[in-house]
C-alpha positions in Angstrom: 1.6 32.7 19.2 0.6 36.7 19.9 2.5 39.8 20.2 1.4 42.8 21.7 2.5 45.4 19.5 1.2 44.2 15.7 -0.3 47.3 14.4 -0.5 48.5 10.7 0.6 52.0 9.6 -3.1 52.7 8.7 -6.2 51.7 10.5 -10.2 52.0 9.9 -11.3 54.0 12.6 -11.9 53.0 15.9 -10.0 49.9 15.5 -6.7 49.7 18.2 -6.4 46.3 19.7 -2.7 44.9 18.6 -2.6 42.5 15.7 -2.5 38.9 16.4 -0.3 36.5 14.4 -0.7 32.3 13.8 1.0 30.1 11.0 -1.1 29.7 8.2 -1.6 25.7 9.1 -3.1 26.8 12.5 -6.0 28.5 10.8 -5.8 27.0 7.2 -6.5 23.5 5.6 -4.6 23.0 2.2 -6.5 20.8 0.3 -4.7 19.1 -2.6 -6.3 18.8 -5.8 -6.2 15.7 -8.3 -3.0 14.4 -10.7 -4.5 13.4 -14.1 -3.5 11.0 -16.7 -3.7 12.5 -20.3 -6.5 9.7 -21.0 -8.6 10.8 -18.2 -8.7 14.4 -19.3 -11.9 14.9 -22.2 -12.7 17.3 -25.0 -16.0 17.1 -23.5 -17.6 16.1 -20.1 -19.6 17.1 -17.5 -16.8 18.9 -15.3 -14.2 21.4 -16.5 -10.9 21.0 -14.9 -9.5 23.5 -13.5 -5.6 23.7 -14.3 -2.7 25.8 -14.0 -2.7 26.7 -17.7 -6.3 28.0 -16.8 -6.1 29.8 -13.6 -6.3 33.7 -14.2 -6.0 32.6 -18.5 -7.9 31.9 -21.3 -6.0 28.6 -22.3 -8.1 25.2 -23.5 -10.3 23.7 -21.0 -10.3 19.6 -20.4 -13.2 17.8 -18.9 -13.8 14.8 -16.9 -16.9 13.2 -16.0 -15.7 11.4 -13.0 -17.5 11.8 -9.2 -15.6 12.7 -6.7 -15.2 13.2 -3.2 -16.5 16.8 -2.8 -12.8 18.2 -1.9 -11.5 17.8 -5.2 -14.0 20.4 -6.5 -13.8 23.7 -6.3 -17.4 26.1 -6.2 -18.1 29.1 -6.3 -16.8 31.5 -3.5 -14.0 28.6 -3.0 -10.4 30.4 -2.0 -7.8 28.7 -4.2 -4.4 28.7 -4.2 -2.1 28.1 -7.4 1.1 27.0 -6.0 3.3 25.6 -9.1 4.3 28.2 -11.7 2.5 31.4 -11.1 1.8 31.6 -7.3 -1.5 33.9 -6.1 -5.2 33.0 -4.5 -8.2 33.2 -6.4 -11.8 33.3 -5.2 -13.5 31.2 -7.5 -16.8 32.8 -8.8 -17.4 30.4 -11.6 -19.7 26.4 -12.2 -18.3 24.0 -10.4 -15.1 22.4 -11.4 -12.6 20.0 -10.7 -9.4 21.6 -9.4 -5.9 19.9 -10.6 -2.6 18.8 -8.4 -1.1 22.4 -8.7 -3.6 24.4 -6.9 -4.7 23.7 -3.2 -8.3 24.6 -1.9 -8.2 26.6 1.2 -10.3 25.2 4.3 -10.8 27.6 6.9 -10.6 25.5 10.6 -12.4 28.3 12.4 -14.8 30.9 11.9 -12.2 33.6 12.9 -10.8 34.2 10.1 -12.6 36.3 7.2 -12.3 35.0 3.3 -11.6 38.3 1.9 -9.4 39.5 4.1 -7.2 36.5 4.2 -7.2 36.3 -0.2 -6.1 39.8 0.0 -2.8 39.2 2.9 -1.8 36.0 0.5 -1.8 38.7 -2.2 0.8 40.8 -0.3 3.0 37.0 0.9 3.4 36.9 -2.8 6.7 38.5 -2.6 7.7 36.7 0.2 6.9 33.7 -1.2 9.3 33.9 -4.1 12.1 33.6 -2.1 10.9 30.5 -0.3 10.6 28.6 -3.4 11.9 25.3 -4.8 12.7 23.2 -8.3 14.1 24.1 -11.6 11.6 23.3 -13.8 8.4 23.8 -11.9 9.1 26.3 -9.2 7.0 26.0 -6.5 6.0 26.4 -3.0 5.7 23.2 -0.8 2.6 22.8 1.3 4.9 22.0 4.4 6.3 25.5 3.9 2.9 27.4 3.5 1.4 25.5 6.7 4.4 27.3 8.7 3.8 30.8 7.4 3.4 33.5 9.9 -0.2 34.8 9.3 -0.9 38.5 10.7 -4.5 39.7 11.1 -6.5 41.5 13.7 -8.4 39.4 16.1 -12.0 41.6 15.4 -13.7 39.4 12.4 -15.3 43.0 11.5 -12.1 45.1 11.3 -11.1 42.1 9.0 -14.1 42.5 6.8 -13.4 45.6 6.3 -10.4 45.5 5.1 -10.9 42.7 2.7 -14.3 44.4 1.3 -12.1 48.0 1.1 -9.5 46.1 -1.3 -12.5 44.1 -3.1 -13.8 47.8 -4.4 -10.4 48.3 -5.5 -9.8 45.1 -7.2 -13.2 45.8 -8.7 -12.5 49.3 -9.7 -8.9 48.0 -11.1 -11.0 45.1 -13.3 -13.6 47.5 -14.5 -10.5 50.1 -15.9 -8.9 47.2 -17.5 -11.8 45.9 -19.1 -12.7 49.8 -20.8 -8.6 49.6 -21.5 -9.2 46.2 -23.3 -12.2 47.1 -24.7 -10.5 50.5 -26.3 -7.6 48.6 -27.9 -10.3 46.0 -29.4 -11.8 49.0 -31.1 -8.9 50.6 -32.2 -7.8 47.3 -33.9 -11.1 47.1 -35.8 -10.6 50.7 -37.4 -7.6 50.0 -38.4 -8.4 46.9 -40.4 -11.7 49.0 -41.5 -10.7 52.5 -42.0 -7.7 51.5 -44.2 -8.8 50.1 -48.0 -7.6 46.4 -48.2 -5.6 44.5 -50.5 -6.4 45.1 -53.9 -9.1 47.5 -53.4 -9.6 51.5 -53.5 -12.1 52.5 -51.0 -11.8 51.5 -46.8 -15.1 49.8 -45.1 -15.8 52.6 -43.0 -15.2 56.2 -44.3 -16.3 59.6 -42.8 -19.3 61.0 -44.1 -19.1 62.9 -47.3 -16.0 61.2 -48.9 -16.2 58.8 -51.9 -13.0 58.9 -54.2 -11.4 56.0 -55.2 -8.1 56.5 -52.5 -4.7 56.7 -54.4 -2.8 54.1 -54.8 1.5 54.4 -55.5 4.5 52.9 -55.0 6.6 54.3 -51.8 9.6 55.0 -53.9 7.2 57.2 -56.1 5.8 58.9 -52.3 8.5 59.1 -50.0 12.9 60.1 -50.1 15.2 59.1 -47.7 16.6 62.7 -46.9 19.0 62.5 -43.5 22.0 59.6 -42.6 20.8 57.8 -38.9 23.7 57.3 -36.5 24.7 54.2 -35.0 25.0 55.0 -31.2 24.5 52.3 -28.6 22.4 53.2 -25.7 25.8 53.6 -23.5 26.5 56.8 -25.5 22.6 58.3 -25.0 21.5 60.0 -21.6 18.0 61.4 -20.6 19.1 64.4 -18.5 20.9 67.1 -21.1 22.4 67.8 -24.6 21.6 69.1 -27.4 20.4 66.7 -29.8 18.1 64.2 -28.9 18.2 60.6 -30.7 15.6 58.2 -31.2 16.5 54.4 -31.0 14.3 51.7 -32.4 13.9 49.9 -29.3 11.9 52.5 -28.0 9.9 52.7 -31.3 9.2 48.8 -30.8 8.0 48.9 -27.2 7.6 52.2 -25.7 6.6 54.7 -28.3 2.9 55.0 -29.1 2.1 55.9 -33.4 2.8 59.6 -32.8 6.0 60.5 -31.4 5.7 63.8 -29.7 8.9 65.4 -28.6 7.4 67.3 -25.9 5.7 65.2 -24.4 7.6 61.3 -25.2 10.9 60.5 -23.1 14.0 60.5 -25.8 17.5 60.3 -24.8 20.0 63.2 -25.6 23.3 62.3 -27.5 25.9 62.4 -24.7 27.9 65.1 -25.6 26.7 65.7 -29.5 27.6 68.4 -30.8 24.6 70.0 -33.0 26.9 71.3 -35.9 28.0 67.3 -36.0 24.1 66.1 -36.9 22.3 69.5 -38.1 22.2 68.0 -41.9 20.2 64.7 -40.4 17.7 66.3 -38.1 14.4 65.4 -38.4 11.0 67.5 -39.3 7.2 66.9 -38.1 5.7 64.4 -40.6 9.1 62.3 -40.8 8.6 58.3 -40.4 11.0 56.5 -38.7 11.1 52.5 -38.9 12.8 50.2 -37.0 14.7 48.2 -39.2 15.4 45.5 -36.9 13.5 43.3 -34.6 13.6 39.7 -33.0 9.8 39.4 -34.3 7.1 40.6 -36.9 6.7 44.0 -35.3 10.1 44.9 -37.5 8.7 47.9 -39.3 6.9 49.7 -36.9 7.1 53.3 -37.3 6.9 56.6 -35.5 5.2 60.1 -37.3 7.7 62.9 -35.7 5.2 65.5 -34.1 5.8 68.5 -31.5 8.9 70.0 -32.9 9.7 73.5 -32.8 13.0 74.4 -31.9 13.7 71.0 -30.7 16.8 69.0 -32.8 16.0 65.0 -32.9 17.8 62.8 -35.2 17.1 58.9 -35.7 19.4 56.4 -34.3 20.5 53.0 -34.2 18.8 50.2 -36.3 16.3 52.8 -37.8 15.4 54.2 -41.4 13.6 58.2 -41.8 11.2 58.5 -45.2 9.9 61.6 -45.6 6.6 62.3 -47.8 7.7 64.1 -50.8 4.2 65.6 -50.6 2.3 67.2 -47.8 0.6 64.6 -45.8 -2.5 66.0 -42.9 -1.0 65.2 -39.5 -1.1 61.7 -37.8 -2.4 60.1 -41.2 0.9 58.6 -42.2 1.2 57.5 -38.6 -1.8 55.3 -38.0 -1.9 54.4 -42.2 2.0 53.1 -42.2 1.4 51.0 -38.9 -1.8 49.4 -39.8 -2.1 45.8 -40.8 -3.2 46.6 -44.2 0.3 48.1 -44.8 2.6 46.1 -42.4 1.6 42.7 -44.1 3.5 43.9 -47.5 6.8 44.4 -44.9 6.4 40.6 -43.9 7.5 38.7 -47.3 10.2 41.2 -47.7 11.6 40.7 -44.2 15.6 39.0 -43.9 17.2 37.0 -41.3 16.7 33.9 -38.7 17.0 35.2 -35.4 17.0 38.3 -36.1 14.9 40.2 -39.0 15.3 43.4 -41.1 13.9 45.4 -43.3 16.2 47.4 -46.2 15.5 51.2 -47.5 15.0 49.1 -50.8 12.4 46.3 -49.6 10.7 49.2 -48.1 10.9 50.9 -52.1 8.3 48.1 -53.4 5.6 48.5 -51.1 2.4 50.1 -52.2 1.0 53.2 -49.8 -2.3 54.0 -50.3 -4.2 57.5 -49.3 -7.1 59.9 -50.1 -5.9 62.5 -52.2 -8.5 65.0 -49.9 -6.3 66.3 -47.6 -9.4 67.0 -45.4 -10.1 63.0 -45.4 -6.7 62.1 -44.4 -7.1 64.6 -41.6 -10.0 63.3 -39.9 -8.5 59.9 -40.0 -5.8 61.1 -37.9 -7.3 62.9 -35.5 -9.8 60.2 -34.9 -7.0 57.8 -34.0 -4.9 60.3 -32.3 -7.8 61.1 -30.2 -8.7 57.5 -29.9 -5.2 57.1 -28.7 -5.1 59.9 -26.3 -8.4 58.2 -24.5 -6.3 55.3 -24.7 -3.3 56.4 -22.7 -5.5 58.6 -20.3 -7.2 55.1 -19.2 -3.7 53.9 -19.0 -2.4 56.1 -16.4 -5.8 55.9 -14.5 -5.3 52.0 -13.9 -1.6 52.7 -13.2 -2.3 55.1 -10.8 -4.8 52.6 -9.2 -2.6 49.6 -9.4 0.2 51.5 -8.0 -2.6 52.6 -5.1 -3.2 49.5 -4.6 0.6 48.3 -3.7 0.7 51.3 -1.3 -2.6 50.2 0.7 -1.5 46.6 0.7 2.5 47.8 2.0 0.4 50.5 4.7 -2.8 48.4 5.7 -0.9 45.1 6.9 1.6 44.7 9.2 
């Protein structure tokens, strides 16, 4: 079936015939792949098979060494489709494998349709496709259903190619971002196991040049007070557009604050209607730490340094506990030190609770803090992580904005 008036919102140039549109089972073969018995599947073998715990993860590969007909494997440049689970195509670009039940090989019936361009419309269906689905356990999409899928794509084979080679760069660009993302946060997870001394020991595996004290090594109760009360306001009595106190909850320091908490720059919520005379003996100061007391997992304990403030008034909230260094501390060292592994793995014997665990101002009393006495040593650590943060979030927002350029080419370029 055709229409005469299938266009896209944008267009390369010089393309203006009307869109033509097919279901997907006119232009499409969906090939199914094989159901394995456990016994059949090998530690070792000469295929891999491909699963659904493997498509687009790292999970454990199986092998089989059994021979085929040629449609149950999948080679490189293959278009697969995952259709239990996760849904999405993949172009397969790795050795031959053997694909399993839950994925479908895509067999083009004609010439006229272009690989890249029709991996890059099943990426937009995905949406679609959700609300099509079926089962409880395993949701999934039936083949039946995908064979009757309207298909839209212009009838010119090169205005097709063009499309699916534009968003191939992007996709490329998007995987090359990730990887320097990935890469960034591998690095930063070595210094912090190396740049911190270990257990039982007085001096970190890496140190900046010129530094060679033993580091110092004291009890937190000896290091740090609790100076200010935290309130105990739900998230109903915060808002993010006015007030005069802001308030920091420890949900935001488990999953959306970063180490350094700057109040310029970081979203907090303002105390609906809180008064400043009400908290001014509990606001906080640059340098503070404040933990999250409370978690559902192991990050209970993470911490925030307070940074940024001027004449800014931020109190801690909900679930959370403020120490402050009863001596002066270089900026950002307390930070990165107090959230590093070295330190964290004291707070997990001293955790409490099931479902839920906690740590207590007095658990957090017995732990051992360790630092260079040179204030000029702790500063360089800090910057070094700060900065390596800041390079962190600035490829951040790059691949957002590329992701999020992405969506708005595939909602513009299709019809």
């Amino acid at each position: 079936m055709t229409t005469n008036h299938l266009a896209p919102v944008i267009r390369f140039k010089d393309f203006t015939d009307a869109w033509e549109q097919r279901k997907l089972g006119e232009v499409i073969n969906f090939l199914n792949g094989r159901a394995y018995k456990q016994k059949e599947l090998l530690d070792t073998g000469k295929y891999r098979v491909l699963r659904v715990g493997n498509f687009n993860t790292n999970d454990r590969w199986y092998y089989s060494d059994l021979e085929l007909d040629n449609n149950k494997y999948a080679d490189k440049g293959d278009l697969l489709y995952l259709w239990a689970t996760n849904f999405g195509p993949e172009i397969w670009n790795e050795e031959r494998v053997i694909y399993h039940y839950h994925i479908w090989k895509l067999q083009f019936l004609s010439n006229e349709i272009d690989k890249l361009y029709l991996y890059t419309w099943l990426l937009t269906d995905k949406e679609r496709i959700k609300l099509t689905t079926n089962g409880t356990t395993m949701v999934h999409v039936t083949k039946g259903g995908m064979e009757q899928r309207v298909f839209q794509y212009p009838k010119s084979i090169d205005e097709q190619t063009k499309i699916g080679s534009f968003f191939k760069q992007l996709d490329d660009t998007i995987a090359l971002h990730q990887r320097e993302l990935d890469l960034l946060k591998e690095q930063k997870k070595g210094f912090l196991q190396k740049m911190f001394p270990k257990k039982d020991e007085v001096v970190p595996e890496i140190r900046f040049k010129g530094f060679t004290d033993a580091w110092e090594q004291r009890k937190f109760s000896d290091c740090f007070n609790f100076p200010v009360s935290t309130n105990s306001l739900s998230r109903a009595l915060l808002n993010y557009d006015e007030g005069d106190v802001k308030s920091v909850h420890y949900g935001d320091i488990l999953i959306k604050y970063s180490t350094i908490l700057n109040i310029k720059i970081d979203e907090i919520p303002y105390i609906t209607d809180g008064k400043l005379e009400k908290y001014n003996s509990n606001l906080l100061k640059n340098g503070d730490l404040i933990f999250a007391d409370a978690a559902e997992d192991e990050t209970v304990g993470k911490a925030v340094e307070v940074s940024g403030i001027t004449d800014e008034n931020l109190v801690a909230g909900l679930h959370t506990i403020v120490a402050r260094s009863k001596e002066k501390k270089a900026e950002f060292f307390l930070g990165y030190y107090i959230n590093s592994d070295v330190y964290h793995r004291q707070l997990l014997r001293l955790m409490q609770g099931s479902k839920v665990s906690s740590i207590s101002k007095g658990n957090l009393q017995k732990t051992i803090v360790s630092f260079p006495k040179n204030m000029e040593e702790q500063s360089q650590i800090g910057n070094f992580f700060k900065q390596l943060d800041d390079t962190i979030a600035l490829h951040q927002c790059e691949l957002e904005k590329l992701q999020e350029m992405k969506k708005a080419f595939l909602q513009k370029m299709f019809v």
